[in-house]
C-alpha positions in Angstrom: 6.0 -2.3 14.7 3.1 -4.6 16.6 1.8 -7.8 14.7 -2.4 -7.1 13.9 -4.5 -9.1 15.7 -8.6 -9.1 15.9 -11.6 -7.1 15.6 -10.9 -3.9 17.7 -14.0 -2.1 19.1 -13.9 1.0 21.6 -16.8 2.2 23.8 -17.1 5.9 24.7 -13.7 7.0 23.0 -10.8 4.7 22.4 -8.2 2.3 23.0 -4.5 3.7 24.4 -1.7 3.0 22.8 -1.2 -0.6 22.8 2.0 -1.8 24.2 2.0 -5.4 23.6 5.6 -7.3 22.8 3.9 -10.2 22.3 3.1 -11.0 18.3 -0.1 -13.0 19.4 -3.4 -11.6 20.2 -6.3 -12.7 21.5 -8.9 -13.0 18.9 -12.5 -11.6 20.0 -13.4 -7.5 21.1 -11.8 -5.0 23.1 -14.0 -2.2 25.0 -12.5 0.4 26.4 -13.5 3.4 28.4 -11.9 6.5 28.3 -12.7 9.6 31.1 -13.9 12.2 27.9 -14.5 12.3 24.5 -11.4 13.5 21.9 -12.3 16.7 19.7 -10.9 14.7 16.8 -9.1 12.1 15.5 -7.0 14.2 13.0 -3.8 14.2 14.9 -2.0 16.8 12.3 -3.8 19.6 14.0 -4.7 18.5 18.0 -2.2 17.4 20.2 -4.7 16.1 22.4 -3.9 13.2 23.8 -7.4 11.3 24.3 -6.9 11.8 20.1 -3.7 10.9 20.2 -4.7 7.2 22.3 -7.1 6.4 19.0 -5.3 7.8 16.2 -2.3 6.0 16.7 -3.5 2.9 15.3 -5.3 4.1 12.4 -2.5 6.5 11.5 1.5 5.9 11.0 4.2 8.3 10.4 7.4 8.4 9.0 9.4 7.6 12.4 8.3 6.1 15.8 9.8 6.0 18.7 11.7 2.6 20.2 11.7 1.3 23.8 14.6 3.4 24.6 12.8 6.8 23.1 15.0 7.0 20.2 13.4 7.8 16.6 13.4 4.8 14.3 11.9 4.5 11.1 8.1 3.5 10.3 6.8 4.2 7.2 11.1 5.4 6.6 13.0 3.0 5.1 15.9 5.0 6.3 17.3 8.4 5.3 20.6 9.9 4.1 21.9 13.1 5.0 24.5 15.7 3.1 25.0 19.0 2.7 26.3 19.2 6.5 23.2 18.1 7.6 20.9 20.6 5.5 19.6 17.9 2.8 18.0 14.8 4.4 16.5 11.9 1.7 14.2 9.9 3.1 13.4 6.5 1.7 10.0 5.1 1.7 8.6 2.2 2.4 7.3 -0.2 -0.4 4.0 -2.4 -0.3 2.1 -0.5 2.2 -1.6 0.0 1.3 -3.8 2.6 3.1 -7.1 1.5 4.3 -8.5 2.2 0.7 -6.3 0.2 -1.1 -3.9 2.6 -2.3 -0.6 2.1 -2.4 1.8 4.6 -0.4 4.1 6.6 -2.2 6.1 9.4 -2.2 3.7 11.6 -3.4 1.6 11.1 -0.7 4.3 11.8 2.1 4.9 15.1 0.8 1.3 16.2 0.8 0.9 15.0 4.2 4.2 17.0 5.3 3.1 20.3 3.4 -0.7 20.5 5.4 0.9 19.4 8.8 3.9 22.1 8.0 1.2 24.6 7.3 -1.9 24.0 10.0 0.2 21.9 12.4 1.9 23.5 15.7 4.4 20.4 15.7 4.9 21.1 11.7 5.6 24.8 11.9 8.5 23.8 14.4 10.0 22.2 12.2 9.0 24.0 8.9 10.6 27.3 10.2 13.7 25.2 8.8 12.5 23.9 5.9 13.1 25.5 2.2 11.8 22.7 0.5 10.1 19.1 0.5 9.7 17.2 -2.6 9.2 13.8 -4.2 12.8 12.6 -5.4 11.3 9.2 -6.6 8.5 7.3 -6.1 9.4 5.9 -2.8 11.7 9.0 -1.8 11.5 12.4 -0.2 14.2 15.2 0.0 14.0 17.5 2.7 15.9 20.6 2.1 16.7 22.6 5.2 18.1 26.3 5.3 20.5 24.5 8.3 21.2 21.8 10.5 18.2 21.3 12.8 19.0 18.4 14.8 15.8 17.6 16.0 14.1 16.9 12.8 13.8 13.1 13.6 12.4 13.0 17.0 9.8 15.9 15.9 8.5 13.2 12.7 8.4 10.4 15.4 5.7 12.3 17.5 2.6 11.2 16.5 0.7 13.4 19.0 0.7 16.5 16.8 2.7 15.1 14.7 3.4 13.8 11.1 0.7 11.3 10.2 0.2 10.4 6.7 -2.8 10.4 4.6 -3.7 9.6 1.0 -2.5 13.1 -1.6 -6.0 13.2 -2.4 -6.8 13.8 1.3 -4.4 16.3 2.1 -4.4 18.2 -1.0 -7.8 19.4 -0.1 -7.8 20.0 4.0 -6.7 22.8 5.6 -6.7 23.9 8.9 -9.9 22.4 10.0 -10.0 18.8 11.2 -10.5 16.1 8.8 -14.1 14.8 8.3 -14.7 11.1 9.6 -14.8 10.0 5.8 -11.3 11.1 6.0 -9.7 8.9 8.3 -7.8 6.8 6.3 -4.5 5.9 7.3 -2.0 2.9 7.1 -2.3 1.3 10.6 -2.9 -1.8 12.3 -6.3 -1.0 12.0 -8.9 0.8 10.7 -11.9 3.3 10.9 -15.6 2.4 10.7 -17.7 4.9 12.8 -18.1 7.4 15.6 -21.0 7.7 17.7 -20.6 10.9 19.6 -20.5 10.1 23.2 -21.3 6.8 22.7 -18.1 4.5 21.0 -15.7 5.1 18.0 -15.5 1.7 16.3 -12.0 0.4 14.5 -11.7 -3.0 13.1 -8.4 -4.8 12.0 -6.9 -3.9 8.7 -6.3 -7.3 7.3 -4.1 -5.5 4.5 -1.7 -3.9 7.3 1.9 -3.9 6.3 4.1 -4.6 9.3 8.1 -4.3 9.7 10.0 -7.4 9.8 12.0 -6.3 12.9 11.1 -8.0 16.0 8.3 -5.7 17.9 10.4 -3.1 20.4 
């Protein structure tokens, strides 16, 4: 939901969560210290929040949450529900790249879902109601629940812990360990280059970042 801005570099852990209205940055680099350093910056499976601080601009998830704390979409387009509540379809967004150029799709949502329903405490909340997650389309996923679980939104909006997506190819291979630093690669603002234990974790801006048109909130 924030406009990109400039090269982004972090000394002795990383950046919290930026909370900038405004669509202009300054151009340049950021330090910023942290009191420790995170365990990781695979937020599927630590709710830590020193990864959580990092992670958040590297990785996006399906929701987010607005100024009033109310889930709105992110990498969702939107999402239908039937079945009194039991069948959600979520839409995807189209044109958003991950760092490696890929293109996001469906396909890649679901994998992401399926490891952080497995390995992740957040995910096994929610995946106590799930029968099924599939690809529906290209740019859609159906959630089938075995009944109405009316928090299902606010859980994919939590980052910390939460739902973050990743490429299939990614997910199809982790488990419950955390990701290697080769794997971060995520659709956010920006992007991972390098971690020098207790020392700095570098990101720079992903020039290829897809934003939402909505005004930033």
């Amino acid at each position: 939901m924030k406009k990109i801005g400039s090269v982004f570099k972090i000394m002795l852990s990383v950046i919290i969560g930026l909370s900038i209205a405004s669509s202009v940055w300054a151009g340049g680099t950021l330090r910023y210290a942290t009191i420790g350093e995170p365990p990781t910056l695979d937020g599927q499976v630590t709710t830590s929040d020193l990864a959580t601080t990092i992670a958040q601009h590297v990785f996006e998830g399906l929701y987010t949450f607005d100024s009033s704390y109310s889930p709105v979409p992110l990498l969702a387009a939107g999402e239908t529900l039937s079945n009194g509540g039991k069948t959600i379809v979520i839409s995807i967004r189209t044109g958003v790249t991950f760092h490696n150029g890929k293109s996001l799709t469906a396909i890649d949502v679901v994998a992401s879902m399926n490891r952080w329903g497995e390995h992740g405490s957040r995910g096994k909340l929610l995946f106590k109601n799930v029968d099924s997650v599939v690809a529906s389309g290209s740019h859609e996923v159906t959630l089938q629940l075995n009944a109405p679980f009316g928090p299902w939104k606010n859980i994919l909006a939590l980052l910390n812990g939460g739902l973050s997506i990743h490429p299939e190819e990614i997910m199809s291979k982790a488990g419950k360990k955390p990701l290697e630093v080769s794997d971060y690669i995520g659709t956010g603002p920006y992007k991972f280059v390098s971690w020098m234990p207790n020392r700095y974790i570098e990101l720079v801006r992903f020039d290829g970042y897809s934003s939402r048109s909505e005004a930033a909130d």
